[in-house]
C-alpha positions in Angstrom: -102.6 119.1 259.6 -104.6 117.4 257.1 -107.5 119.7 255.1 -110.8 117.7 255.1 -110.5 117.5 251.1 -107.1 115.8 251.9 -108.3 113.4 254.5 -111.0 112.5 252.3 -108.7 111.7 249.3 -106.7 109.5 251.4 -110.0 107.5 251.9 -110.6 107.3 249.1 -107.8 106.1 247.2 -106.7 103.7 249.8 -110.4 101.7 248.7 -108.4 100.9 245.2 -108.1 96.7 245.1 -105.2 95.2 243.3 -107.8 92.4 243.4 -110.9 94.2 241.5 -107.9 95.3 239.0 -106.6 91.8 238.4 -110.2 90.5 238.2 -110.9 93.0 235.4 -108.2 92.0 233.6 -108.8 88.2 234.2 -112.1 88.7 232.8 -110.9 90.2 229.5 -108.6 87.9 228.7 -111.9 86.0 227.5 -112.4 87.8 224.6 -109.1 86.2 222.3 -109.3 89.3 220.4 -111.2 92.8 220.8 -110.5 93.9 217.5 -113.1 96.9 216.8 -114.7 94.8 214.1 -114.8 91.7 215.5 -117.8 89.8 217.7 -115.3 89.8 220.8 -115.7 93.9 221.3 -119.3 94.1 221.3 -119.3 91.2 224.1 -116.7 92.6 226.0 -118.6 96.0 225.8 -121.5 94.4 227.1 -119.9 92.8 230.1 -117.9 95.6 231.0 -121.5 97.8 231.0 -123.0 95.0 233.0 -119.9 95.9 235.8 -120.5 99.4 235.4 -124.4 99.2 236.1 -123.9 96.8 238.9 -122.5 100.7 240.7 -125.6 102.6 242.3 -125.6 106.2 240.9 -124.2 105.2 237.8 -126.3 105.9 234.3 -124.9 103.9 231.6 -124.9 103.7 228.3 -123.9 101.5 225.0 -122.9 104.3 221.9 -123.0 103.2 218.9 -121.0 105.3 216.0 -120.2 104.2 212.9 -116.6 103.6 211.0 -115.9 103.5 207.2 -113.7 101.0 205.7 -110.3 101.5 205.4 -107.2 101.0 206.8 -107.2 98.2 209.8 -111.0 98.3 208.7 -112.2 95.4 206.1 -115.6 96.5 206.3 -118.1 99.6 207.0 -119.4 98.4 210.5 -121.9 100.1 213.0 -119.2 99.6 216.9 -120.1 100.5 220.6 -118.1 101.9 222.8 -119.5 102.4 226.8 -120.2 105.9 228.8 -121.2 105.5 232.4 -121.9 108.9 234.3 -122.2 109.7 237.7 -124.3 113.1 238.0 -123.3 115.6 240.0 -125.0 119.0 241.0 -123.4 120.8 238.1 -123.8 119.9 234.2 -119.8 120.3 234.6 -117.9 117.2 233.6 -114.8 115.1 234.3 -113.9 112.4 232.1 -112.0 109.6 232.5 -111.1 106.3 230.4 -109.3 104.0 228.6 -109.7 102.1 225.3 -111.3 98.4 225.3 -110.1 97.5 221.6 -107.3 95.5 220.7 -104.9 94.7 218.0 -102.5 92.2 216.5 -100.7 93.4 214.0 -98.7 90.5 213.3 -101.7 88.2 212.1 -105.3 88.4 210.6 -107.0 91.4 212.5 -110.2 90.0 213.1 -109.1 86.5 214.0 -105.6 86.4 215.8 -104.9 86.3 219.4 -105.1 89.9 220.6 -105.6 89.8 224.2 -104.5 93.6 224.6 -104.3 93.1 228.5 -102.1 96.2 228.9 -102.9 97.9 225.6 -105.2 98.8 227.0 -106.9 96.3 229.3 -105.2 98.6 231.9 -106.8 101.7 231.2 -110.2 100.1 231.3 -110.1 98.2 234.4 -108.4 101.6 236.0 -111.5 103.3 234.5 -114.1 100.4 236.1 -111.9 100.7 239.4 -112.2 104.7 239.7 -115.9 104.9 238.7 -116.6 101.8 241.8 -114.7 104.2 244.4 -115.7 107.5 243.3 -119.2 106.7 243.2 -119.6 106.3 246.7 -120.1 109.9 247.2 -122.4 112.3 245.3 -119.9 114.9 243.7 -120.3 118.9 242.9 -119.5 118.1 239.2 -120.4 115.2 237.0 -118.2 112.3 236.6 -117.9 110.1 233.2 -116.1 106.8 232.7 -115.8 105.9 229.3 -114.6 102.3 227.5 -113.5 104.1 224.4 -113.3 101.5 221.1 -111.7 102.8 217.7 -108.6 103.6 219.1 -106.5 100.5 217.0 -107.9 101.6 213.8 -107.7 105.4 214.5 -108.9 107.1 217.3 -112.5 107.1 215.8 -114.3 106.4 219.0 -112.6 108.8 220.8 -113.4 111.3 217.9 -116.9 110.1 218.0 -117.8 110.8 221.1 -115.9 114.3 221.0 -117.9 115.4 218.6 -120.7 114.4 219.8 -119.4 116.6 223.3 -119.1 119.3 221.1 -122.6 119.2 219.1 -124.2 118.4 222.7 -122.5 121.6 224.2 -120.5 119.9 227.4 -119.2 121.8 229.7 -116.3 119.6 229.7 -113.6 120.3 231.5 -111.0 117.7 232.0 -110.0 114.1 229.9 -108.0 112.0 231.5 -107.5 109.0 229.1 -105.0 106.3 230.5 -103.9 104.1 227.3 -100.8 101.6 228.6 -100.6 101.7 232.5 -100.2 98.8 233.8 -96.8 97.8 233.5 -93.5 98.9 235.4 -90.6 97.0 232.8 -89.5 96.2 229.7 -87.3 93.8 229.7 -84.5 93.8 232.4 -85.1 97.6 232.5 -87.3 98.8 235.2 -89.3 102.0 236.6 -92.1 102.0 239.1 -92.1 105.3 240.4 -93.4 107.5 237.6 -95.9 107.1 234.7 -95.7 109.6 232.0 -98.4 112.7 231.5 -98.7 114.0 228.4 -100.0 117.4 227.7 -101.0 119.3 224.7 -98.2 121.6 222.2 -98.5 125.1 222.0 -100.5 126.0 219.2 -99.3 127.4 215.8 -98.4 131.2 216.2 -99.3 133.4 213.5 -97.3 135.9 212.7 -97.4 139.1 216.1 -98.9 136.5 218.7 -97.4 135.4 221.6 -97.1 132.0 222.3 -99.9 130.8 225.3 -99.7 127.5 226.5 -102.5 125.0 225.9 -104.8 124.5 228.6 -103.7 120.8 228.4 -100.5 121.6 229.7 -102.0 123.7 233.1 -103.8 120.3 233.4 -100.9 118.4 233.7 -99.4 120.9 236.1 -102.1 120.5 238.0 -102.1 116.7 238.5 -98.7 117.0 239.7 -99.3 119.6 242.0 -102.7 117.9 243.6 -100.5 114.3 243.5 -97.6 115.7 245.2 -96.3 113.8 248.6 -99.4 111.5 248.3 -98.4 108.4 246.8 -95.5 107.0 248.8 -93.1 108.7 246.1 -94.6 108.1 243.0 -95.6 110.6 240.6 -96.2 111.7 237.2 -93.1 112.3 235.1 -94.3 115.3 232.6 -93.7 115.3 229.0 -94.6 118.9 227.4 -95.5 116.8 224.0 -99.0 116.2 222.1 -98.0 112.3 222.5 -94.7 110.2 222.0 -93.2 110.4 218.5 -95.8 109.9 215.8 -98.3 107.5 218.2 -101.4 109.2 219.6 -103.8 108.3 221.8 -107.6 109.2 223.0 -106.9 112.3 224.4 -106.0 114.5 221.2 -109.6 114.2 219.3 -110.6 116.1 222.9 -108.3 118.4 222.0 -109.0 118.8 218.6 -112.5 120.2 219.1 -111.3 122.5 221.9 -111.2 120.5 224.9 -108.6 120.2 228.0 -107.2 116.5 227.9 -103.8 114.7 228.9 -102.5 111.3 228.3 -101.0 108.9 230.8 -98.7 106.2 229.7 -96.4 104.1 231.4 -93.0 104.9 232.1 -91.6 102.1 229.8 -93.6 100.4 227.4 -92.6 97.6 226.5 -92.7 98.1 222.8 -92.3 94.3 221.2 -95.3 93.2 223.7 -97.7 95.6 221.5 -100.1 94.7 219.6 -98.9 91.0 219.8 -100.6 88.3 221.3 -98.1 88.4 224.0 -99.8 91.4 225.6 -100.9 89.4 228.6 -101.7 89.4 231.9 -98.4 88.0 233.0 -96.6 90.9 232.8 -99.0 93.0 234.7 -97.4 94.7 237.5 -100.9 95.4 239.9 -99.3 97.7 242.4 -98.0 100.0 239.5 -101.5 99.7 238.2 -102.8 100.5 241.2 -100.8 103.6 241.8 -102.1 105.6 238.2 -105.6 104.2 239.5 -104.9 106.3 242.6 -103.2 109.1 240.8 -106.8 109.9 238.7 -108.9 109.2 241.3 -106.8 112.2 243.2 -107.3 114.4 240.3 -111.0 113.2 239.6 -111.6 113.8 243.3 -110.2 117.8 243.3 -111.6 118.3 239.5 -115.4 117.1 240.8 -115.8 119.5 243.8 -113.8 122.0 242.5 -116.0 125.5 241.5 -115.8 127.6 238.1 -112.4 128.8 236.8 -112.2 132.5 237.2 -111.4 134.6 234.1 -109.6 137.9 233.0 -106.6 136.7 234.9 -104.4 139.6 234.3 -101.3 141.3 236.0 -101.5 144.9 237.2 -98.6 146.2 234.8 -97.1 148.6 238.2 -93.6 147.8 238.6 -93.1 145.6 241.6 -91.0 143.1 243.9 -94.7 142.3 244.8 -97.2 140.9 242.4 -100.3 142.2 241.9 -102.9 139.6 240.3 -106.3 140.4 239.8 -109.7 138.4 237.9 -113.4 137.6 237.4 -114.3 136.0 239.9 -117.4 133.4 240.5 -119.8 134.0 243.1 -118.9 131.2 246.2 -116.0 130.0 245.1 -112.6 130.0 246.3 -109.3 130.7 244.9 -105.7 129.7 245.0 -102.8 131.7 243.1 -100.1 129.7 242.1 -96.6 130.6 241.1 -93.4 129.3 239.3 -90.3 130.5 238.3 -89.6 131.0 234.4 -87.4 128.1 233.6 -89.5 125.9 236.6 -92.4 123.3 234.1 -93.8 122.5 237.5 -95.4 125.3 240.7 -93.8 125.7 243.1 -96.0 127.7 245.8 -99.3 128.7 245.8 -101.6 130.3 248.8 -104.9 129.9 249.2 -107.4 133.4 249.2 -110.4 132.3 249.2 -113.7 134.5 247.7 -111.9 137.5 246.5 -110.7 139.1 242.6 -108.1 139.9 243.6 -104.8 138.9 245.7 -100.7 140.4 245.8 -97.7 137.8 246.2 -95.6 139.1 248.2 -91.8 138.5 247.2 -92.4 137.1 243.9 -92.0 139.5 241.0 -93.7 139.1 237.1 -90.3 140.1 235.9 -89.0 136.5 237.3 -92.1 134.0 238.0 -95.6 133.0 236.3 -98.6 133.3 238.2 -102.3 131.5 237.9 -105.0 131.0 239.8 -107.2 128.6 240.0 -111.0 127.6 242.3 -109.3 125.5 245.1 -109.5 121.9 243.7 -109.6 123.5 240.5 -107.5 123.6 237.0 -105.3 126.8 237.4 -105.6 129.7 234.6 -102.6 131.8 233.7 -102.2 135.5 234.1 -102.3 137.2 230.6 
């Protein structure tokens, strides 16, 4: 039987239009180029705020930052990027988005044909799709949908507006920045059923410490867990890597200043389409598209009614066939303990135990698994 929280995911996902995604993307291919310096980002910022404030609920905003000249910069130059947020009951946030700027690198930056319809037209019309079904129900958390710029010439607007988190003090939880989703080929080769989810490296160890895994990568668990069985078969395809061989993305300034963030990118990009002007529409595939539309709005959905992580998750050190897990928890919420074993990058099991500190696995050992537990709906947090 379905849980309500399932039921209502379902909903909601199956409101996602192929056709508001395609009419996104025909829209930007209006602006020639996007180019963070040019005229054509500042008008396609403007429209894509005038769709965002056409949502009821939805408090929107045009940022302005400034970048230095340098390189793929001719000029210092004052650029907007655009931040819609949905308020919830909690200052917590969820953040999802995609970058609106575009590049050829072929040609004159601020004058050749850099339609940038996948890179990363797709992320933004994901981003205007999930905000316009989301915001059709008031939320325990606080959503944000951001049209990121910067992101050609250097991540800046991604690293302007995490700084700004951190000098504002969010209580920002989750980034989900989708930069390349909206194709299923390259070429003659093909896959539809997986996009890829990148999560945070393990930190530099000093010398005596033991090696914890970013919070980044529990994310990315997470998302396949809370996907799972969902989506007709498709799912994310994990890749326990910052981003793919010296390329980033808007997720790692988040991380950078201490925040949880993961990158999805298609399965198989196709590479001489990039940063060309034949980045088009044409070889959009909208039911791929729609399918890592639905795959945040699952994750948005859990991550926005979910309640506070607990903390001091910690093992009791008794040797057991049982485990033992106990932790601080938050008063009202309810929790889940998850398990895997060692060589396992996904969970495997989990039950659900509701408003306690503490819980015991039965059959599952800490010699042979790894444990976490998480509020239901919730990012899990591994047993130190």
């Amino acid at each position: 039987m379905l849980t309500t929280m399932a039921i209502l995911s379902m909903s909601m996902i199956n409101q996602v239009s192929t056709d508001h995604l395609k009419a996104t993307l025909t829209e930007l291919t209006h602006y020639p180029t996007r180019n963070t310096s040019s005229p054509g980002l500042t008008k396609a910022a403007e429209w894509v705020a005038s769709e965002f404030r056409k949502i009821p609920g939805l408090q929107v905003e045009i940022m302005e930052y400034a970048v230095k000249a340098g390189r793929r910069v001719p000029a210092d130059k004052t650029v907007v990027q655009v931040i819609a947020v949905l308020p919830g009951e909690t200052d917590r946030r969820v953040l999802v988005g995609g970058h609106l700027d575009t590049i050829n690198l072929g040609g004159d930056p601020l004058t050749s044909n850099a339609p940038g319809i996948n890179d990363d037209g797709s992320g933004v019309a994901l981003t205007l799709e999930g905000a316009r079904v989301l915001a059709q129900k008031k939320w325990h958390n606080t959503l944000v949908f951001v049209a990121f710029s910067g992101e050609e010439q250097g991540l800046f607007g991604s690293a302007a507006l995490a700084a700004r988190a951190k000098a504002e003090k969010w209580n920002l939880e989750a980034v989900l920045s989708n930069d390349t989703v909206g194709s299923s080929r390259a070429g003659d080769v093909k896959d539809n059923r997986r996009v890829r989810l990148y999560s945070e490296e393990l930190p530099p160890l000093k010398r005596g410490e033991v090696g914890v895994e970013h919070n980044s990568r529990e994310l990315a668990r997470f998302i396949e867990w809370n996907s799972r069985g969902k989506l007709g078969g498709f799912t994310p395809w994990l890749v326990f890597r910052k981003d793919r061989f010296q390329r980033g993305g808007d997720h790692t300034p988040f991380n950078n200043v201490g925040f949880t963030a993961v990158r999805f990118v298609e399965a198989i990009e196709w590479l001489e389409h990039q940063h060309t002007e034949k980045d088009t529409i044409d070889w959009i595939d909208f039911n791929y598209l729609s399918n890592v539309t639905k795959m945040n709005i699952l994750t948005m959905e859990a991550l926005g009614d979910a309640g506070e992580a607990p903390t001091a998750v910690a093992y009791d050190p008794k040797q057991a066939h049982d485990t033992s897990i106990h932790w601080k928890a938050k008063a009202g919420v309810k929790y889940v303990v998850y398990w895997r074993e060692t060589n396992s990058p996904t969970w495997q099991g989990s039950v659900n135990v509701g408003e306690v500190d503490k819980a015991v696995v039965k059959g599952k050992n800490k010699d042979d698994h790894i444990f976490a537990v998480g509020a239901e709906g919730g990012i899990p947090v591994s047993a130190g």
